[in-house]
C-alpha positions as CSV (number, residue, x, y, z in Angstrom):
1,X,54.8,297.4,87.2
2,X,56.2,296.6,83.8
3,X,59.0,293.6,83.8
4,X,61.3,294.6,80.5
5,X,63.6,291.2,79.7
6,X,66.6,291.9,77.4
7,X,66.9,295.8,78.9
8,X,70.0,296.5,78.1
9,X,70.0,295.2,74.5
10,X,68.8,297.5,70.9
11,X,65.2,297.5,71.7
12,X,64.7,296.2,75.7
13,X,66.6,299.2,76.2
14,X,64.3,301.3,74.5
15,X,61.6,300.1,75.7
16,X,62.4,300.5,79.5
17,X,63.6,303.8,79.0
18,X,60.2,305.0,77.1
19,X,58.4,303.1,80.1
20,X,60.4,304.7,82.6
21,X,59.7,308.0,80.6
22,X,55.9,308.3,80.4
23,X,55.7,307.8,84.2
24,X,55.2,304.1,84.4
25,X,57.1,301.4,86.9
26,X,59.6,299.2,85.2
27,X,61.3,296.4,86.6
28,X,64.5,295.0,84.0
29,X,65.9,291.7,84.6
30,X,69.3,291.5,83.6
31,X,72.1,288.8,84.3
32,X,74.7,291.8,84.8
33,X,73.6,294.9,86.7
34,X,76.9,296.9,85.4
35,X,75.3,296.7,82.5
36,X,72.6,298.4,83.1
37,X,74.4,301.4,84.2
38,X,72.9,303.5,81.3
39,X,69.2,302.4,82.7
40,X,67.2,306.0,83.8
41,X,67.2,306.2,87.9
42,X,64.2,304.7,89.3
43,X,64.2,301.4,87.1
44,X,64.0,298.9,89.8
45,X,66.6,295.8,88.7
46,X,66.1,291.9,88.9
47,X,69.2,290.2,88.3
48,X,69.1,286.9,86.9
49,X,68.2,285.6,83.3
50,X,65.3,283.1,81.8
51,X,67.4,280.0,82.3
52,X,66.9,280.7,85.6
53,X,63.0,279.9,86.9
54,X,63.5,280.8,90.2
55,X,64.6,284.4,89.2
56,X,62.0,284.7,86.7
57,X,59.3,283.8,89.3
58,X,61.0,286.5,91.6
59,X,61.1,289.2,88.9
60,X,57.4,288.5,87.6
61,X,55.8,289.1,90.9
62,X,53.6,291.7,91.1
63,X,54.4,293.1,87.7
64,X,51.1,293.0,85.4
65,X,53.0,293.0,81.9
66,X,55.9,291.0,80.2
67,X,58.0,292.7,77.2
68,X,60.0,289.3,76.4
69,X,62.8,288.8,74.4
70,X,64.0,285.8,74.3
71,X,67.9,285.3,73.4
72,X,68.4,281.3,74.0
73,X,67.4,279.2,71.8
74,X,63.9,276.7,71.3
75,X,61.2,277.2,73.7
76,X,62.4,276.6,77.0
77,X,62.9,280.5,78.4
78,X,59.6,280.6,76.7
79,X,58.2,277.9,78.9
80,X,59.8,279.4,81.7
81,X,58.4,282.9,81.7
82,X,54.6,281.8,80.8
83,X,55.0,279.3,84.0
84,X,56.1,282.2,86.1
85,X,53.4,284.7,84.5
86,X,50.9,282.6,84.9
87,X,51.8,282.0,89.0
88,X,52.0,285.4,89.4
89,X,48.6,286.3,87.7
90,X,50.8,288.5,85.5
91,X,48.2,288.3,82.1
92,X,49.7,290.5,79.6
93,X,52.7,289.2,77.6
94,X,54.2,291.1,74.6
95,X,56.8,288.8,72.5
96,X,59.7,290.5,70.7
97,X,59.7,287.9,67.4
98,X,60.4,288.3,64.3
99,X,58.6,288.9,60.5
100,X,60.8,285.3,59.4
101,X,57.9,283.7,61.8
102,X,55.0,283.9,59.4
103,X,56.9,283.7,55.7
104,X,56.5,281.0,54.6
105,X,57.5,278.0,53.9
106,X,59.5,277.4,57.4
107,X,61.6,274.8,56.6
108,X,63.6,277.1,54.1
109,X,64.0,280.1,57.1
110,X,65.2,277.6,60.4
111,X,65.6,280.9,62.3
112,X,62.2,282.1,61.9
113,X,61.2,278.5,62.4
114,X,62.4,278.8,65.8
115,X,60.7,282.2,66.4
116,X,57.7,280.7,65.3
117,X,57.7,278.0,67.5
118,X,57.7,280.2,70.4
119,X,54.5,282.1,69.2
120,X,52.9,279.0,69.4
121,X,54.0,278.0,72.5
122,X,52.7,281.3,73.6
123,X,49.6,281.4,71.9
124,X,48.6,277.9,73.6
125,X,49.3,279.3,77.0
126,X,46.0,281.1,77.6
127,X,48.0,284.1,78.2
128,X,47.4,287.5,76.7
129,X,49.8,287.5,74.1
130,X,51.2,290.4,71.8
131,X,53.6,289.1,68.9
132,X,55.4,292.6,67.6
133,X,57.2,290.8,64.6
134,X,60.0,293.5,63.4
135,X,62.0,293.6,60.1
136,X,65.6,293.3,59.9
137,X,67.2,296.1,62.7
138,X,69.1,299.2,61.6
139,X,71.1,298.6,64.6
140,X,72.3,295.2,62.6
141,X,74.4,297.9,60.7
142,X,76.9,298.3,63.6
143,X,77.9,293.9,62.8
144,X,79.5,295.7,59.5
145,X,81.3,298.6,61.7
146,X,84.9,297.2,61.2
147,X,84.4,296.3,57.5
148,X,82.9,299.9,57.0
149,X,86.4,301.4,59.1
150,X,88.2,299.3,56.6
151,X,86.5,300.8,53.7
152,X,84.8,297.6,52.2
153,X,81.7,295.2,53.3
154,X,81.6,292.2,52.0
155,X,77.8,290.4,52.6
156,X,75.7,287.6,50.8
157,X,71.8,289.3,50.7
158,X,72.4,290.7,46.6
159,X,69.2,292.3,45.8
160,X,67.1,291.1,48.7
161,X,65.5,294.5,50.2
162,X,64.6,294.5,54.0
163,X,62.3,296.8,55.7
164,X,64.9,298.0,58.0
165,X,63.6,299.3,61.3
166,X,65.1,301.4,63.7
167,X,64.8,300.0,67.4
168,X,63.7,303.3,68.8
169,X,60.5,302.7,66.9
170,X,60.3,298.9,67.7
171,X,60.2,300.1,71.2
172,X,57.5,302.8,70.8
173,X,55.1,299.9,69.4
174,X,56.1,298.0,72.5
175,X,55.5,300.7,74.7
176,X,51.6,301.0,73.6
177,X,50.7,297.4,73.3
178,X,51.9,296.9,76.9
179,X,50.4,299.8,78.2
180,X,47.2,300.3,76.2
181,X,44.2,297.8,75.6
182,X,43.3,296.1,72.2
183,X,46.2,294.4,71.5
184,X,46.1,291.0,72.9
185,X,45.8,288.4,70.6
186,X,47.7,290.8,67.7
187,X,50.5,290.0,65.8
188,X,51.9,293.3,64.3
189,X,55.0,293.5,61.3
190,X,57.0,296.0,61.9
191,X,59.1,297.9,59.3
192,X,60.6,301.0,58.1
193,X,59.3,303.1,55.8
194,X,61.0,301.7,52.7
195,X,62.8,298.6,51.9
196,X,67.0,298.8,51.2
197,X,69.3,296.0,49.9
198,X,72.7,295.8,51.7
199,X,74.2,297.8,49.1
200,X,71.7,300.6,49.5
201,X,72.3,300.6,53.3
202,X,76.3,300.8,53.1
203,X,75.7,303.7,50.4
204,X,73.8,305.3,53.1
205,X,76.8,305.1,55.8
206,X,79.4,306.3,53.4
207,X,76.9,309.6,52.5
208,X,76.4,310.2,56.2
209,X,80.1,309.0,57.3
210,X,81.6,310.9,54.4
211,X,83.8,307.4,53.7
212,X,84.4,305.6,50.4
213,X,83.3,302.3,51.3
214,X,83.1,299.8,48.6
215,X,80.3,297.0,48.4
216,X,81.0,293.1,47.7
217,X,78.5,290.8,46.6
218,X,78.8,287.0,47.2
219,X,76.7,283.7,47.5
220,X,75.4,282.7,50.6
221,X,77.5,279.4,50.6
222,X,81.0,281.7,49.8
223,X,79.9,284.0,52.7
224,X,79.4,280.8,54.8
225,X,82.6,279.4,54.3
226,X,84.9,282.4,55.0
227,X,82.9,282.1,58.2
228,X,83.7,278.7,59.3
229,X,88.0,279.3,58.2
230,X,87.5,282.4,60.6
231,X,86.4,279.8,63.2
232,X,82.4,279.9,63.0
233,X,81.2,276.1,63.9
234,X,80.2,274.8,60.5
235,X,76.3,273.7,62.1
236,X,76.1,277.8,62.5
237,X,77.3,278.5,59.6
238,X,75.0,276.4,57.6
239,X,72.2,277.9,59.5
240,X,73.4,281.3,58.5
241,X,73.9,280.2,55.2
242,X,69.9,279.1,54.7
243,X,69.3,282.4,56.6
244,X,71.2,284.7,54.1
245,X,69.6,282.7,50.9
246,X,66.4,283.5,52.1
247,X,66.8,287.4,52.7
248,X,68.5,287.2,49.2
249,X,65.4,285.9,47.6
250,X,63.7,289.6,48.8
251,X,61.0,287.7,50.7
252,X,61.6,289.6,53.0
253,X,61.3,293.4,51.3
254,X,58.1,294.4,52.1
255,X,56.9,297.1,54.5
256,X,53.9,297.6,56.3
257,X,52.1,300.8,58.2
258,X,51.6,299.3,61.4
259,X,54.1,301.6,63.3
260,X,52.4,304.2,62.8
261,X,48.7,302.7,62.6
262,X,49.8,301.9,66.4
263,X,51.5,304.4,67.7
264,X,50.1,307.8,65.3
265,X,53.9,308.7,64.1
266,X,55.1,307.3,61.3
267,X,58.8,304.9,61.4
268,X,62.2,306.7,61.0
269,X,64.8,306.1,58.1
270,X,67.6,304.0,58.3
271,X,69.1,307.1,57.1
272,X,67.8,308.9,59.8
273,X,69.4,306.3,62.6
274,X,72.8,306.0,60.8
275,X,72.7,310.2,61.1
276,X,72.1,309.8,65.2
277,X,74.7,307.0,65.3
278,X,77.3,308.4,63.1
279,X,80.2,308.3,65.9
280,X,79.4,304.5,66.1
281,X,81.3,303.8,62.6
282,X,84.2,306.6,63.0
């Protein structure tokens, strides 16, 4: 029994579903079980979520691998599920983080700071640990779906390229490190095949939407504050600010052959998800 956290999200989904797919038991805790309507028959459900550590205990039992992803904040969820994993003799944990965990220097990138911080915690449990460390989403696309029906996205990254990676492929990665040997004690960065700026990606919508969408640059701090006047708390904001000047910096543009290394098929496009998505931004 596999316990998939986060299974009704971009990539928890994914990942059940593959599970489920390739014959294997999957348990998914989720806090709503209508939403996990679109879960295949035969996925048992825990309902409850990692604040809870009663419910996690529940859900870990008998299961002998965790796909974790983590959606509150610092390290407490964290605590909670290697507390419960640990009880339950559960030894195999693979963490969804993030590529902003390991670049370097931290204190400029308080997002992957946070991420990071959770690998640690992780890493010091005595667990087996698998850190899959992905790129930016092509799912994060959809966040622009009104601007894109408006005809115009306005964003703050300039020429900062991301490896954008599609879910489906995040998921695949999963599937093997929790199913196969080899892979505890990995960390693995996970990208597309090629690295796009924002600009690049909205091009690719309007070719495969067949829109005119127009593309506006701005700073980080201009992008900010438009976000706070729309009602963002200003703390957030600033945090999203120091986010957005680091992916404008390109640090994070490279791309790396570990999907396929890992899994023997090589990542998708971003144009290739926008193509099986297209309905999402008519």
């Amino acid at each position: 029994m596999i316990l998939v956290t986060g299974a009704t999200g971009n990539v928890g989904g994914p990942v059940a579903r593959q599970l489920h797919a390739q014959g294997h038991s999957v348990r998914a805790l989720v806090r709503d079980p209508s939403r996990a309507a679109g879960l295949p028959a035969g996925i048992e459900l825990a309902v409850g979520d990692l604040d809870d550590p009663a419910g996690v205990s529940e859900a870990v039992q008998g299961v002998e691998a965790v796909f974790l992803m983590q959606v509150g904040g610092g390290t407490e969820q964290t605590r909670t599920v290697i507390d419960a994993a640990r009880n339950a003799a559960a030894p195999k944990i693979v963490l969804l983080s993030s590529v902003g965990a390991r670049l370097l220097p931290l204190e400029e990138n308080p997002m992957g700071a946070a991420v990071a911080a959770r690998e640690q915690v992780l890493r010091e449990s005595g667990l087996g640990v698998t850190c899959l460390r992905p790129n930016s989403f092509a799912s994060n696309a959809l966040w622009w779906r009104d601007s894109i029906r408006a005809g115009k996205v306005v964003y703050p990254t300039g020429d900062g390229r991301l490896g954008v990676i599609d879910p489906e492929d995040i998921a695949r990665v999963a599937v093997v490190t929790l199913t196969q040997d080899g892979h505890v004690g990995k960390g693995y960065f996970l990208t597309g095949p090629e690295g796009l700026t924002s600009r690049e990606q909205v091009e690719i919508i309007a070719e495969v939407t067949g829109r005119s969408i127009d593309f506006e640059d701005v700073t980080p701090h201009e992008f900010a504050q438009a976000a706070v006047q729309r009602g963002t708390p200003p703390a957030e904001a600033h945090l999203i600010e120091r986010l957005h000047e680091f992916l404008r910096s390109g640090r994070a543009g490279f791309v790396t052959d570990d999907v396929e290394n890992i899994t023997g098929t090589a990542p998708r496009t971003f144009r290739d998800w926008c193509e099986r998505h297209v309905d999402a931004f008519r």
